[in-house]
Predicted model as a PDB file, atoms N, CA, C, CB and O in Angstrom, pLDDT in the B-factor column:
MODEL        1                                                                  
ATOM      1  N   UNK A   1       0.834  -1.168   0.000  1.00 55.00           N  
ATOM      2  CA  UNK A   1       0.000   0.000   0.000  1.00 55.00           C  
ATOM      3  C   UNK A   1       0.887   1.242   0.000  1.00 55.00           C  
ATOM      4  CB  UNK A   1      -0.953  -0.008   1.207  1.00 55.00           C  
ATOM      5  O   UNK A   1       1.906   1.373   0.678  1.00 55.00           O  
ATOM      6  N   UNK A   2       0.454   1.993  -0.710  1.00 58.00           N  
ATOM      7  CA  UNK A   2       1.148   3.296  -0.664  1.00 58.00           C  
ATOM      8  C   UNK A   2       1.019   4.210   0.739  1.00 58.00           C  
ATOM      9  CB  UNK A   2       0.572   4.112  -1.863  1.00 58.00           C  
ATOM     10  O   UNK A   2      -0.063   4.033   1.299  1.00 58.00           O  
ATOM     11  N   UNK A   3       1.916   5.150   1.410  1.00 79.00           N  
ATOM     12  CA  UNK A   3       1.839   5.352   2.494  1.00 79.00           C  
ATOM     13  C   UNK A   3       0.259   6.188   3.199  1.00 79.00           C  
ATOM     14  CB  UNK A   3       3.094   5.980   2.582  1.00 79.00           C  
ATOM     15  O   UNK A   3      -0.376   6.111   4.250  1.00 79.00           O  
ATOM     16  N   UNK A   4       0.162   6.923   1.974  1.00 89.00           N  
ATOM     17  CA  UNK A   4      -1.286   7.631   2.236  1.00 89.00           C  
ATOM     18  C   UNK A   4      -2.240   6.435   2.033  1.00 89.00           C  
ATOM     19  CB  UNK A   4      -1.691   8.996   1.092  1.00 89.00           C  
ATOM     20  O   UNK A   4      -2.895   6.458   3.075  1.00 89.00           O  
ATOM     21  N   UNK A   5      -2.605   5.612   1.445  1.00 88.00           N  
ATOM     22  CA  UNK A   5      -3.816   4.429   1.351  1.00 88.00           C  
ATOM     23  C   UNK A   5      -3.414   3.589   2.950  1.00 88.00           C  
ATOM     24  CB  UNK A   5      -3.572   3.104  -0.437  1.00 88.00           C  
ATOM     25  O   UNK A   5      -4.228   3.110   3.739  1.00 88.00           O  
ATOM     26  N   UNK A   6      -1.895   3.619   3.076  1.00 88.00           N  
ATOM     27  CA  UNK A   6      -2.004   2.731   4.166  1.00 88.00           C  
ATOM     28  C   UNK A   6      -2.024   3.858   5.497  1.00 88.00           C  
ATOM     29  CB  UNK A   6      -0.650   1.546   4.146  1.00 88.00           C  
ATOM     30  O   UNK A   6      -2.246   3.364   6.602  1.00 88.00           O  
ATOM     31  N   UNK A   7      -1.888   4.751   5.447  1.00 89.00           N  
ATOM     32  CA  UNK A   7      -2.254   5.623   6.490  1.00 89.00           C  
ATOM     33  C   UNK A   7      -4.199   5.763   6.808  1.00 89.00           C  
ATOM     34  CB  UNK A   7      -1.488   7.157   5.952  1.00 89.00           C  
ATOM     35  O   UNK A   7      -5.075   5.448   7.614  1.00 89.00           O  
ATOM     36  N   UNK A   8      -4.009   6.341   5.739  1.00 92.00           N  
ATOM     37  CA  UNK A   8      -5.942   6.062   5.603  1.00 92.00           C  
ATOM     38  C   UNK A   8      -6.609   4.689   6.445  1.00 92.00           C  
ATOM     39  CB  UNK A   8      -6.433   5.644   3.634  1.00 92.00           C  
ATOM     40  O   UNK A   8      -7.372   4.596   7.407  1.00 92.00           O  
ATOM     41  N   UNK A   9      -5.943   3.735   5.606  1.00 91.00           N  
ATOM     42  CA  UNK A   9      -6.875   2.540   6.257  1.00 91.00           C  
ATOM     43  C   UNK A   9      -6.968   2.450   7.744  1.00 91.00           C  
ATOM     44  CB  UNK A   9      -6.352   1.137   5.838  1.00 91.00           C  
ATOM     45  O   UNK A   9      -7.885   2.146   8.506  1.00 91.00           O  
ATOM     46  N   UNK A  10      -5.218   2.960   7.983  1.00 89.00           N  
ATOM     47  CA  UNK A  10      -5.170   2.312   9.904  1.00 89.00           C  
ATOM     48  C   UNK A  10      -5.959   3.196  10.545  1.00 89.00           C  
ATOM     49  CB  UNK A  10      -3.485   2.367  10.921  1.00 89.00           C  
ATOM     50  O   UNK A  10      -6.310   3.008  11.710  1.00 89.00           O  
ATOM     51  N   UNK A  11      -6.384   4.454   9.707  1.00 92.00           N  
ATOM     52  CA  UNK A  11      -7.114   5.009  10.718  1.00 92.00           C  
ATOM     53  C   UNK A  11      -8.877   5.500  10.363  1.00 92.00           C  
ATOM     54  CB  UNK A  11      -6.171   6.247  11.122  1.00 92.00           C  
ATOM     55  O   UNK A  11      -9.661   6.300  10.874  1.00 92.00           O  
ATOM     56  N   UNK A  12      -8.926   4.654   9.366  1.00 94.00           N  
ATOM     57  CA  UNK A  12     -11.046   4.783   8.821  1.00 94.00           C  
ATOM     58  C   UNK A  12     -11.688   3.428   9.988  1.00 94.00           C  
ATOM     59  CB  UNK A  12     -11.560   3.944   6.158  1.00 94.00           C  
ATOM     60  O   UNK A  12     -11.223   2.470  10.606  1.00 94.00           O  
ATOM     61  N   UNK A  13     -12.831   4.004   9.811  1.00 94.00           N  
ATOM     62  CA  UNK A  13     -13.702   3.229  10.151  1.00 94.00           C  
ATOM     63  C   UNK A  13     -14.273   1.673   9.503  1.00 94.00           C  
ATOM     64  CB  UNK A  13     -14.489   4.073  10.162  1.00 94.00           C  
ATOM     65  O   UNK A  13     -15.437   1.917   9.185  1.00 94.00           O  
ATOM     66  N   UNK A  14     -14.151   1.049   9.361  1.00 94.00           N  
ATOM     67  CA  UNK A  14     -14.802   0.012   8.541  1.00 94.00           C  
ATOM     68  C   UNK A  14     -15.205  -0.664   9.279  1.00 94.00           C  
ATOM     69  CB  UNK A  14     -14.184  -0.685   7.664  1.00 94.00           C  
ATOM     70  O   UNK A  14     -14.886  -1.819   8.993  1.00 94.00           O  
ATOM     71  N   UNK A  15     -15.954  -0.581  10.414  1.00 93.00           N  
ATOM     72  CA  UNK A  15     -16.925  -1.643  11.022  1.00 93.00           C  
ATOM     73  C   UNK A  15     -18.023  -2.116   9.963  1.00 93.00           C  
ATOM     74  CB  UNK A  15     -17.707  -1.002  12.352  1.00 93.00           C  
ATOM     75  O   UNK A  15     -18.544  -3.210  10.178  1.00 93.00           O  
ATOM     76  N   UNK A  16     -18.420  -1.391   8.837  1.00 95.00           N  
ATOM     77  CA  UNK A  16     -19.404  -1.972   8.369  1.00 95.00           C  
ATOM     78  C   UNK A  16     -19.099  -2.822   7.022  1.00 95.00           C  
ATOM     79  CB  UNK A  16     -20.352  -0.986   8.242  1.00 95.00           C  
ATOM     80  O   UNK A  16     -19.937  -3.451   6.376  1.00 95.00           O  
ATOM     81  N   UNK A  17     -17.553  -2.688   6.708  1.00 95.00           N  
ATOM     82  CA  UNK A  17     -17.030  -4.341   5.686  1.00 95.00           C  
ATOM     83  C   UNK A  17     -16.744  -5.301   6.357  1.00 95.00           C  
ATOM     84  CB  UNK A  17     -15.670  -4.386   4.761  1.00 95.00           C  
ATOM     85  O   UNK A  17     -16.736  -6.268   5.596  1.00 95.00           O  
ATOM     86  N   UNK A  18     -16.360  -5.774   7.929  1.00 94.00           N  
ATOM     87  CA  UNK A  18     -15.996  -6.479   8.742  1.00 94.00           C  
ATOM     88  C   UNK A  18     -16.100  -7.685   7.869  1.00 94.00           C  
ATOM     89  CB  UNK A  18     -16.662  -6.364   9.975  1.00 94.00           C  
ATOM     90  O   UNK A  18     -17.042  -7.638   7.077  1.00 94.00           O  
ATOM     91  N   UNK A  19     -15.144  -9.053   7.815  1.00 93.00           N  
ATOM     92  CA  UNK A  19     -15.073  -9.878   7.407  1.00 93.00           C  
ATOM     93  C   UNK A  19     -15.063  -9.956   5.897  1.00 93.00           C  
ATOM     94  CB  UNK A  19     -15.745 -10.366   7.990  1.00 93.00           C  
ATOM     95  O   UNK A  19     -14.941 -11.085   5.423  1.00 93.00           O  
ATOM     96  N   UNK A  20     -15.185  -8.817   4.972  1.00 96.00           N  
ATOM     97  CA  UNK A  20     -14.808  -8.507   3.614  1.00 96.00           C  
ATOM     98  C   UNK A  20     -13.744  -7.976   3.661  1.00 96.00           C  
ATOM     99  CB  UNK A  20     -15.597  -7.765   2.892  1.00 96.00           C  
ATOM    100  O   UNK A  20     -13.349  -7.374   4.660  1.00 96.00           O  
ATOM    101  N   UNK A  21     -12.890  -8.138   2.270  1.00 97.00           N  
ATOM    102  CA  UNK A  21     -12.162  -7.788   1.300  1.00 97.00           C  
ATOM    103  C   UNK A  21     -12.532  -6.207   1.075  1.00 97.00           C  
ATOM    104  CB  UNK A  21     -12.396  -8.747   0.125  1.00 97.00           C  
ATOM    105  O   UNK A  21     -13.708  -5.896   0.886  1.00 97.00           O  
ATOM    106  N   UNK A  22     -11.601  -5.318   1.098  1.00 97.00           N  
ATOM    107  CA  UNK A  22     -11.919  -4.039   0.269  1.00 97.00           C  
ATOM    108  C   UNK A  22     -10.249  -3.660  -0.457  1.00 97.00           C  
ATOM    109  CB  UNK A  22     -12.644  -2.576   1.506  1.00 97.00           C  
ATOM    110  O   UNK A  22      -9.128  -3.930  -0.025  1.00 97.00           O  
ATOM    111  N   UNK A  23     -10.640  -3.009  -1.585  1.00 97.00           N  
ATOM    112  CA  UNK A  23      -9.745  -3.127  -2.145  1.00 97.00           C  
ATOM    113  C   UNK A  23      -9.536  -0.994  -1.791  1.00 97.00           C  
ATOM    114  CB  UNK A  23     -10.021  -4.095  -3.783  1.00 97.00           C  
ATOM    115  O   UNK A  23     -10.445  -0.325  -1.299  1.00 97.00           O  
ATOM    116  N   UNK A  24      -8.569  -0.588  -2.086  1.00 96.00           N  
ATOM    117  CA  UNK A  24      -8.179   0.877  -1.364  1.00 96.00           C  
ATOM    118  C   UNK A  24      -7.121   1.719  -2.556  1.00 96.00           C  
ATOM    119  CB  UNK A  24      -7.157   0.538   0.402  1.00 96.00           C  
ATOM    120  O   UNK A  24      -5.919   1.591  -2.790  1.00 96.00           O  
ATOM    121  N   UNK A  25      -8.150   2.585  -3.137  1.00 95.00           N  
ATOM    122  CA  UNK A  25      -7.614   3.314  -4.171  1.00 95.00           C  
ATOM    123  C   UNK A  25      -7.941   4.968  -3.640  1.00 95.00           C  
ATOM    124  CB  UNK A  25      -8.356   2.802  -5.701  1.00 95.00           C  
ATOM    125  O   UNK A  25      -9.090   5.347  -3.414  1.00 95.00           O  
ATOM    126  N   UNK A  26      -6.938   5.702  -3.516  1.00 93.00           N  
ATOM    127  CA  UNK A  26      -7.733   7.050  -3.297  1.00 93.00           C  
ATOM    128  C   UNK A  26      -7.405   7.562  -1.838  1.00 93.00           C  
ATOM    129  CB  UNK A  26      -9.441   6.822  -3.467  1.00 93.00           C  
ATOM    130  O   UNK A  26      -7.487   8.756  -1.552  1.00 93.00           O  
ATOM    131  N   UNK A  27      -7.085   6.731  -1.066  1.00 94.00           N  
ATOM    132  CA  UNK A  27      -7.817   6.787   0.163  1.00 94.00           C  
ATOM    133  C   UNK A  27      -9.132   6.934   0.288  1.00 94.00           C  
ATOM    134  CB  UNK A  27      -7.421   7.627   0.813  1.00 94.00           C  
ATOM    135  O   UNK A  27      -9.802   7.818   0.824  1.00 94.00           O  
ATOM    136  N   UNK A  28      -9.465   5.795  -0.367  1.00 96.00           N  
ATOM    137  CA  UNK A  28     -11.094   5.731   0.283  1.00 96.00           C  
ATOM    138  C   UNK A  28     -11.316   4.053  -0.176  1.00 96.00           C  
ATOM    139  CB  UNK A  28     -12.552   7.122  -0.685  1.00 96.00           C  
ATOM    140  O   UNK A  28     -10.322   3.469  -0.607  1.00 96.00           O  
ATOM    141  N   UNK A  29     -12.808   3.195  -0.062  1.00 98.00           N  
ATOM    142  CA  UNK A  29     -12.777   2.299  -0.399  1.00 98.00           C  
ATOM    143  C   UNK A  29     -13.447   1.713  -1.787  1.00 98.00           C  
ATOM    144  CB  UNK A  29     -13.006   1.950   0.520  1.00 98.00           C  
ATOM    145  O   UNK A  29     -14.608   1.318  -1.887  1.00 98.00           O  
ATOM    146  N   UNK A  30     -12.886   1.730  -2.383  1.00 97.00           N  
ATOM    147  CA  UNK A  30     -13.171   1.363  -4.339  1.00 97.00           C  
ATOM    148  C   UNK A  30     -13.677   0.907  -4.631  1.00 97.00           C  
ATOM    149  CB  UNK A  30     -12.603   0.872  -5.260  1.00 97.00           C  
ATOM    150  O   UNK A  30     -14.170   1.089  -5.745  1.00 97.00           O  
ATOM    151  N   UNK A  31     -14.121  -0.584  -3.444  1.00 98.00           N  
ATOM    152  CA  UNK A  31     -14.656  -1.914  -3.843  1.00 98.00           C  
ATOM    153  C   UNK A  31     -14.989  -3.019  -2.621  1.00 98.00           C  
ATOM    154  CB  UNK A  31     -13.575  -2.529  -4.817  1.00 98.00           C  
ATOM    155  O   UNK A  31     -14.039  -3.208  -1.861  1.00 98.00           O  
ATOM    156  N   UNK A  32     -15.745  -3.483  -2.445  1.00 98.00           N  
ATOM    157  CA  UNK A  32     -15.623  -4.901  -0.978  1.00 98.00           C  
ATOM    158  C   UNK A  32     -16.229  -5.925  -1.442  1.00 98.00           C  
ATOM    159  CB  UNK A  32     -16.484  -4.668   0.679  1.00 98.00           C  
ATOM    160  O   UNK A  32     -17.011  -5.791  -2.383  1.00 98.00           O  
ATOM    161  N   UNK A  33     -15.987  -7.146  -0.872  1.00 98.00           N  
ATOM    162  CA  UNK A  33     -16.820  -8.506  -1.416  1.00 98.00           C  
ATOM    163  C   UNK A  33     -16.205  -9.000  -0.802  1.00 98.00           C  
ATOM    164  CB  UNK A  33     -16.982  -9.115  -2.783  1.00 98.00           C  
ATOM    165  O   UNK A  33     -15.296  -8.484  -0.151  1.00 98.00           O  
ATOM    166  N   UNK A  34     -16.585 -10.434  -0.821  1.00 97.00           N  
ATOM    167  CA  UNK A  34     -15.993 -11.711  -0.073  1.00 97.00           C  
ATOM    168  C   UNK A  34     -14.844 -12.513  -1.152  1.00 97.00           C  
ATOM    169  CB  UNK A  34     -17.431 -12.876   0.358  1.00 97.00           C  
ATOM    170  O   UNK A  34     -13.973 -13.268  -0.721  1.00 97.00           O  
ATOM    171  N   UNK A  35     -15.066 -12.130  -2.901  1.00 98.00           N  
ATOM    172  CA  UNK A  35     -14.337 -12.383  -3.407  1.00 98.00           C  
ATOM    173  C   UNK A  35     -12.999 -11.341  -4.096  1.00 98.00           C  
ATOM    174  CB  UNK A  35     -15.054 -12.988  -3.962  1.00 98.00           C  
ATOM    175  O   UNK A  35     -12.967 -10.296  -4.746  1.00 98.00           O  
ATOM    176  N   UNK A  36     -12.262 -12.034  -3.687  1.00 97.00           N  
ATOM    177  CA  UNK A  36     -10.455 -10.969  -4.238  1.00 97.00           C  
ATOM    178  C   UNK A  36     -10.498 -10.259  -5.549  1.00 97.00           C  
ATOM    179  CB  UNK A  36      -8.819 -12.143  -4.616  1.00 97.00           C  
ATOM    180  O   UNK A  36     -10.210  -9.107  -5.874  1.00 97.00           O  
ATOM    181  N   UNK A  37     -11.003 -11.425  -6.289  1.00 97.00           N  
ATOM    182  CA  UNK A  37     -10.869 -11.389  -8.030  1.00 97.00           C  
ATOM    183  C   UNK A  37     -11.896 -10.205  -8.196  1.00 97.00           C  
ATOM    184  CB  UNK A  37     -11.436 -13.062  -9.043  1.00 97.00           C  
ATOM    185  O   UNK A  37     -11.608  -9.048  -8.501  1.00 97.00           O  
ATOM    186  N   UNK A  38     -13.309 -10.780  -7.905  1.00 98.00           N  
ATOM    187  CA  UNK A  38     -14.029  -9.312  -8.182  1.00 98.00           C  
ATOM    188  C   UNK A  38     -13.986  -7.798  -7.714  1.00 98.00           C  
ATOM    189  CB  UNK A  38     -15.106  -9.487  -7.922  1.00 98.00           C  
ATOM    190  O   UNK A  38     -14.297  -6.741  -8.263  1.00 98.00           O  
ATOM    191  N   UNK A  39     -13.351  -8.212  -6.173  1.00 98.00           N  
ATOM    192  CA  UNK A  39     -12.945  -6.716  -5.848  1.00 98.00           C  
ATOM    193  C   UNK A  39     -11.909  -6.038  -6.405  1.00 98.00           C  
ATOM    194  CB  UNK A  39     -12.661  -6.561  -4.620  1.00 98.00           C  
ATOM    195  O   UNK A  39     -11.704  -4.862  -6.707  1.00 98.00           O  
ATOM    196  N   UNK A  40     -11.353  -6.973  -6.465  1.00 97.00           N  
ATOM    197  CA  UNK A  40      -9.864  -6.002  -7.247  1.00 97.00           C  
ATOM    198  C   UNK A  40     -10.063  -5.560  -8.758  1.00 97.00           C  
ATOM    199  CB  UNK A  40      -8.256  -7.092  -7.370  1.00 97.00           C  
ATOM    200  O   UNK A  40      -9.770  -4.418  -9.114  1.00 97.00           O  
ATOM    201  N   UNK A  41     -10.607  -6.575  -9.695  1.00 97.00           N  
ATOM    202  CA  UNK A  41     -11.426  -6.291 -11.006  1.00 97.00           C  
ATOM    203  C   UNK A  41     -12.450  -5.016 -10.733  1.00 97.00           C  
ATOM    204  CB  UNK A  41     -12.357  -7.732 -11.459  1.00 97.00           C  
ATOM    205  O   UNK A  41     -12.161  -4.111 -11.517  1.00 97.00           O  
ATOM    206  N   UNK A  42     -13.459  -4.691  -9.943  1.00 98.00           N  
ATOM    207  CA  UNK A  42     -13.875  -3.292  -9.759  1.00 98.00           C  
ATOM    208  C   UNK A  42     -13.501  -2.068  -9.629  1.00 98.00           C  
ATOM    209  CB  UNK A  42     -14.289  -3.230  -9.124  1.00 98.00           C  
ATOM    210  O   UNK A  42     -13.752  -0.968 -10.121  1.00 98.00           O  
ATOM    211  N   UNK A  43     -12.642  -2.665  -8.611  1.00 97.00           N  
ATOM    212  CA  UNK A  43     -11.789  -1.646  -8.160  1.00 97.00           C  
ATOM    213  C   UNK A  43     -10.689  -0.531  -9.221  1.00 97.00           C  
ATOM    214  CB  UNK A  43     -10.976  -2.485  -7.232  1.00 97.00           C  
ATOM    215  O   UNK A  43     -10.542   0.690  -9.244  1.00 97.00           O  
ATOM    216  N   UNK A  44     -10.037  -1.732 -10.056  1.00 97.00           N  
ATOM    217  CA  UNK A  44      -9.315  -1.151 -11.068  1.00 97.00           C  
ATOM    218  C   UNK A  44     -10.129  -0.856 -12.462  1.00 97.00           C  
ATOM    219  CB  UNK A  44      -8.166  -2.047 -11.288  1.00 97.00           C  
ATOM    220  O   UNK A  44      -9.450  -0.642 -13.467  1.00 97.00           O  
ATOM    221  N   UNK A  45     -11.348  -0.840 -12.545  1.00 97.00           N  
ATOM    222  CA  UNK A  45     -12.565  -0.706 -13.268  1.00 97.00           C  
ATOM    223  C   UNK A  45     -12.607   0.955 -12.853  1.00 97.00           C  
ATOM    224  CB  UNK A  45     -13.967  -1.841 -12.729  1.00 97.00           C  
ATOM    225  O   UNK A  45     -12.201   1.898 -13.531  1.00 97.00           O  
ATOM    226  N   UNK A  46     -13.144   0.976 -11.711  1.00 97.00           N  
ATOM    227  CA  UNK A  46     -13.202   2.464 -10.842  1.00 97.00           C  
ATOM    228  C   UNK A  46     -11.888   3.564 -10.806  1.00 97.00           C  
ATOM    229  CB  UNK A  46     -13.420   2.047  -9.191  1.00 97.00           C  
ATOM    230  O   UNK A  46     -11.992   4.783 -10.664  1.00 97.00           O  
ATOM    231  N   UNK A  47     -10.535   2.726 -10.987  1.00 96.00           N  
ATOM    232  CA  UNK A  47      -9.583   3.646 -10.773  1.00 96.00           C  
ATOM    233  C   UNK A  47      -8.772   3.077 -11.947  1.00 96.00           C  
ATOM    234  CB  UNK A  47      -8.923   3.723  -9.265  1.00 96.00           C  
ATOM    235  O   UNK A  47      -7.796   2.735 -11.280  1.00 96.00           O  
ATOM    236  N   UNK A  48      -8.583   2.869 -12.689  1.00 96.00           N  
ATOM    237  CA  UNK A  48      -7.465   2.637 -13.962  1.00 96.00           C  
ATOM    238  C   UNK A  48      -6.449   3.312 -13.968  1.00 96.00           C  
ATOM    239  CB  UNK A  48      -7.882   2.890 -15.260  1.00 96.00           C  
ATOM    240  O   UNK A  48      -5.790   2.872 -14.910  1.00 96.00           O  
ATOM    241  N   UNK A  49      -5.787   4.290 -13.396  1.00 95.00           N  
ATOM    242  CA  UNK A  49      -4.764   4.714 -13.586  1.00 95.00           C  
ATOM    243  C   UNK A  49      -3.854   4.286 -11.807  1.00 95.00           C  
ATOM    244  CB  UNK A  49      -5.067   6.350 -14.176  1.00 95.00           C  
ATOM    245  O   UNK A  49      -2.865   4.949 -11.493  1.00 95.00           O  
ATOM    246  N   UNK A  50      -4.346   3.229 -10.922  1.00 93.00           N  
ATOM    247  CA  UNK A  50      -3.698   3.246  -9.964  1.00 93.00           C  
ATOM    248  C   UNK A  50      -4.075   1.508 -10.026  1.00 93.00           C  
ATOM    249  CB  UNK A  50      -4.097   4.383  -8.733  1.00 93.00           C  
ATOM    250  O   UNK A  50      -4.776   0.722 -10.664  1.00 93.00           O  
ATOM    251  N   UNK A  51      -3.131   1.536  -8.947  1.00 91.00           N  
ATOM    252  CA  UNK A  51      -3.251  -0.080  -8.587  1.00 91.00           C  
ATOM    253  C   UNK A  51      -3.307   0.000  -6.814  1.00 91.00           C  
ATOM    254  CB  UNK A  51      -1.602  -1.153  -9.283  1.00 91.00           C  
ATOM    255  O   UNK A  51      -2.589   0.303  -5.861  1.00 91.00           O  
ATOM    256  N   UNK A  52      -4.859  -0.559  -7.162  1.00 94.00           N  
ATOM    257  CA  UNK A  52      -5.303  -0.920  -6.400  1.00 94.00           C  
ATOM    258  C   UNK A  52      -4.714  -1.773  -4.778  1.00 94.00           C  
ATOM    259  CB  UNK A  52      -5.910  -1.346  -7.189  1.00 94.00           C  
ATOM    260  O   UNK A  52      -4.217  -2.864  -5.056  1.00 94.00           O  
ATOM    261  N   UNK A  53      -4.693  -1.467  -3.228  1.00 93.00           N  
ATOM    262  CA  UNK A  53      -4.466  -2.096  -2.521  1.00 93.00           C  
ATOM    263  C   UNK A  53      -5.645  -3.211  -2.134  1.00 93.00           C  
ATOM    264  CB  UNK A  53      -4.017  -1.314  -1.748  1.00 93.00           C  
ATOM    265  O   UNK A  53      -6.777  -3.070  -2.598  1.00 93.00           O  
ATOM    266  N   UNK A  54      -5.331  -4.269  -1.301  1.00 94.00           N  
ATOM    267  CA  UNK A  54      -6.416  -5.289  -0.732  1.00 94.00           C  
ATOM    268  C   UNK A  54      -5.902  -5.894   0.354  1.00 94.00           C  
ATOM    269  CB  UNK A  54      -6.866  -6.398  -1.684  1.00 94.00           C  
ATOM    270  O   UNK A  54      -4.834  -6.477   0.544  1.00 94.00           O  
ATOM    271  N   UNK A  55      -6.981  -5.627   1.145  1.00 94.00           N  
ATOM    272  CA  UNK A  55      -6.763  -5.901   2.766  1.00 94.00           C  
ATOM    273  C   UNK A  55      -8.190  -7.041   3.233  1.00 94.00           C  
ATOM    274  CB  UNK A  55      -6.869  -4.033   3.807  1.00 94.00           C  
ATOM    275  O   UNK A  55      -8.975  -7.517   2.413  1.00 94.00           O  
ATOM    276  N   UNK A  56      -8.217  -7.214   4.328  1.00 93.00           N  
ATOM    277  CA  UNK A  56      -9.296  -7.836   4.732  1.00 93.00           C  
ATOM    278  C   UNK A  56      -9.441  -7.556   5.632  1.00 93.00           C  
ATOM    279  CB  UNK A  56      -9.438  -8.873   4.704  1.00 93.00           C  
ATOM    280  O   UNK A  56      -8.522  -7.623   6.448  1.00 93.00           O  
ATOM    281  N   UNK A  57     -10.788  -7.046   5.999  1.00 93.00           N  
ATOM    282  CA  UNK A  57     -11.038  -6.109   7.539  1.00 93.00           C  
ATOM    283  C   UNK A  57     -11.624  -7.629   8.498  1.00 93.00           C  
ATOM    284  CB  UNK A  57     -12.751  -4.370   7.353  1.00 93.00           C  
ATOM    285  O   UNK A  57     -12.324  -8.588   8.174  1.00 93.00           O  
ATOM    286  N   UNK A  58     -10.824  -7.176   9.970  1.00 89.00           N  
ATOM    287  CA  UNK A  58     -10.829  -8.210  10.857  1.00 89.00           C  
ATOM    288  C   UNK A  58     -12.604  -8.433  11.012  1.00 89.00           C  
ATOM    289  CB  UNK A  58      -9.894  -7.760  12.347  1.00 89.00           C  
ATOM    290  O   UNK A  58     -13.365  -7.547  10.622  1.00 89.00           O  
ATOM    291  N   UNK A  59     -13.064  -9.587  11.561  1.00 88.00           N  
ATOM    292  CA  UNK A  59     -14.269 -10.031  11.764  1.00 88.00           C  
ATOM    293  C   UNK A  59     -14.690  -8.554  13.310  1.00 88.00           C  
ATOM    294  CB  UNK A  59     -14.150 -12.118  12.190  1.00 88.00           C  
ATOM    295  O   UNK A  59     -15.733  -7.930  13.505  1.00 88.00           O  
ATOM    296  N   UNK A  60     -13.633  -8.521  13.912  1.00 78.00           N  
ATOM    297  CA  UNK A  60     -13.523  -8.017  15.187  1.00 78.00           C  
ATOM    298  C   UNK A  60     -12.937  -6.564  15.684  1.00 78.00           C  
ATOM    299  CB  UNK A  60     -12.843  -8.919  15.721  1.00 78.00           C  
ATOM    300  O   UNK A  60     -12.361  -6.079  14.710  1.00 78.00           O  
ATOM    301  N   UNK A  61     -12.898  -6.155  16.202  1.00 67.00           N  
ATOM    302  CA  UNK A  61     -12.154  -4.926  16.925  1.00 67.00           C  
ATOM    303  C   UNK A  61     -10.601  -6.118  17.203  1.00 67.00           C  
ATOM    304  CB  UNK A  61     -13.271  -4.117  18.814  1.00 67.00           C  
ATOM    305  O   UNK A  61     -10.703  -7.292  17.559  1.00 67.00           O  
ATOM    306  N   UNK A  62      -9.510  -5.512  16.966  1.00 65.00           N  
ATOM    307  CA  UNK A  62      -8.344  -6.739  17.843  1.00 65.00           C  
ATOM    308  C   UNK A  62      -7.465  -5.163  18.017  1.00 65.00           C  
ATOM    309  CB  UNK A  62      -7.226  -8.618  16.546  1.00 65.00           C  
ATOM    310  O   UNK A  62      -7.478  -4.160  17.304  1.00 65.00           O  
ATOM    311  N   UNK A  63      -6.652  -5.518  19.434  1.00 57.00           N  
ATOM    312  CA  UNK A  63      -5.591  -4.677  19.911  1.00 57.00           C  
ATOM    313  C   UNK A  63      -4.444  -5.443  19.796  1.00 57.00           C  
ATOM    314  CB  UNK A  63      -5.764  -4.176  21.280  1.00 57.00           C  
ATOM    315  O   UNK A  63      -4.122  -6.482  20.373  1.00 57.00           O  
ATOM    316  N   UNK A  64      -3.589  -4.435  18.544  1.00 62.00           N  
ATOM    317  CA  UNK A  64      -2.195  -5.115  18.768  1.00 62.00           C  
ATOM    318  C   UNK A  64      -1.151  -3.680  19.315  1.00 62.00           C  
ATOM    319  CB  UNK A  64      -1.564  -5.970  17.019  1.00 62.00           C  
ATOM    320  O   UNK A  64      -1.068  -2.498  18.979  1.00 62.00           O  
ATOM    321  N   UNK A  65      -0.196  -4.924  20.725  1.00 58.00           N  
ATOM    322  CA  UNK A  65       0.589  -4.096  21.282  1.00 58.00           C  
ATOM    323  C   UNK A  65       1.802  -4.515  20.762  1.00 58.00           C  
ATOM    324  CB  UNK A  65       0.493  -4.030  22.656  1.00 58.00           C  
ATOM    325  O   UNK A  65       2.125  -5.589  20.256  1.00 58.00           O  
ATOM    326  N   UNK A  66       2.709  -3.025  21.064  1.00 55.00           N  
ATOM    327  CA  UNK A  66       4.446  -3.270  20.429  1.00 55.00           C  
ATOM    328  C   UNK A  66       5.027  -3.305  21.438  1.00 55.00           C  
ATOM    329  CB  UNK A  66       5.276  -2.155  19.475  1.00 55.00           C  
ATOM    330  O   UNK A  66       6.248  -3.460  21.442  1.00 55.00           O  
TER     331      UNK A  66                                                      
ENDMDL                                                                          
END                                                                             
């Protein structure tokens, strides 16, 4: 992920893709599904001049410590 898409993500909300795929163009979200192929195929449908990131939002809230 590029540093702004991956900055974005650690800090949006997505309680409501929980357990989907979203794919992250823009800083924002491009695309979600349960399948890779179609999200990422939308996604770069929606944004053609970038390539697309893909993450999978946890089922859960989780705390990770350093």
């Amino acid at each position: 992920m590029t540093s702004k898409n991956y900055q974005w993500y650690t800090q949006a909300d997505l309680r409501q893709y929980r357990g989907e795929w979203i794919a992250i163009a823009s800083q924002q979200v491009a695309a979600h599904g349960q399948n890779t192929k179609k999200v990422l195929e939308e996604a770069k449908k929606k944004y053609p001049t970038e390539a697309p990131a893909l993450a999978k939002v946890p089922q859960e809230d989780i705390l990770v410590l350093g």
